[in-house]
C-alpha positions in Angstrom: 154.3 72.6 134.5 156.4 72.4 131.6 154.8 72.1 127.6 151.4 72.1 129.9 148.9 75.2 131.0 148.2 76.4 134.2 145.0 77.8 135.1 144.4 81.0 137.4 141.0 79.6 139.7 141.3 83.0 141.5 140.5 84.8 137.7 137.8 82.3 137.1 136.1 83.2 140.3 136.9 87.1 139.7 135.3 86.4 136.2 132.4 85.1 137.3 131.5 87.2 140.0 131.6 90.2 137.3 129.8 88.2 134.6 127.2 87.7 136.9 127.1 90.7 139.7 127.6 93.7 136.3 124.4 92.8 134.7 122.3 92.2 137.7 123.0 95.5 139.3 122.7 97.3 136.2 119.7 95.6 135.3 117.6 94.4 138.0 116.3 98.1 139.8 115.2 98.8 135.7 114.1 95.7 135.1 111.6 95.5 138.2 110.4 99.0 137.3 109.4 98.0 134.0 107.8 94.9 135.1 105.9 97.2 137.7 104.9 100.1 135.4 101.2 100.7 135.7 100.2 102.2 132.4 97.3 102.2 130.4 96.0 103.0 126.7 94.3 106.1 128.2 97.8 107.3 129.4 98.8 107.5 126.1 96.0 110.3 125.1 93.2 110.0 122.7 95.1 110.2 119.2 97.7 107.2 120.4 95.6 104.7 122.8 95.3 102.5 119.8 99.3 102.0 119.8 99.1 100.8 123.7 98.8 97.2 122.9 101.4 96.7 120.8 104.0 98.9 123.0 103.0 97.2 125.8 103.9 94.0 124.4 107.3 95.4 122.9 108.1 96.7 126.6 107.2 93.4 128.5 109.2 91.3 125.6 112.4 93.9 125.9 112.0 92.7 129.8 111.8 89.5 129.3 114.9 89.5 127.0 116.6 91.5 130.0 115.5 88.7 132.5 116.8 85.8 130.4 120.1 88.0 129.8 120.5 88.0 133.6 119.6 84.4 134.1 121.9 83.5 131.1 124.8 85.4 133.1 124.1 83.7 136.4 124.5 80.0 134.5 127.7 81.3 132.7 129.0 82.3 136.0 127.9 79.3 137.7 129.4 77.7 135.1 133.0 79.5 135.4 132.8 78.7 139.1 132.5 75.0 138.7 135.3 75.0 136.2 137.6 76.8 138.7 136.5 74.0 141.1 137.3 71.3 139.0 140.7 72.3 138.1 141.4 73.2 141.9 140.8 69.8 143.1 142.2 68.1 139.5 145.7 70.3 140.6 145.1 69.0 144.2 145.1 65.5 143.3 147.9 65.5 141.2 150.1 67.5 143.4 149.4 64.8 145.6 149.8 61.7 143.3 153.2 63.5 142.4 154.3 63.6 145.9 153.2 59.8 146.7 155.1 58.8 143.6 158.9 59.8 145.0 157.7 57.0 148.1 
């Protein structure tokens, strides 16, 4: 299209799969494991039970900023995909309003 853009839907799809497939396989096996860890302030001994709590919380916060991350990622890509969708059928119909014009 001359002075215009063109946009690649095949790099948009390729974009999001990654954006959102990366972080969820790196993430997710970890992610569950903390979420399932079964500790206690006696596993932490005698002289350190007292700093459970607040470790605890720091752990289950870090997993909760990991869980948003991955849902973040899954909107973005979800996001990408629509786009790529939208300028599909937006090159579609003018492809074909082009070719109806000539008639």
């Amino acid at each position: 299209m001359a002075g215009g853009h063109k946009v690649d839907t095949e790099a948009l799809t390729s974009a999001a799969r990654a954006v959102s497939e990366t972080p969820r396989n790196t993430l997710q096996q970890p992610l569950a494991a903390v979420k399932d860890v079964q500790l206690a302030a006696a596993d932490f001994g005698e002289a350190h039970g007292g700093n459970f709590d607040s470790y605890h919380t720091g752990v289950l916060r870090l997993a909760g900023m990991a869980d948003a991350y991955l849902k973040a990622s899954d909107a973005f890509a979800q996001k990408l995909n629509a786009a790529g969708g939208r300028y599909q059928a937006n090159e579609a119909d003018s492809a074909q309003a082009a070719g109806g014009a000539g008639k």
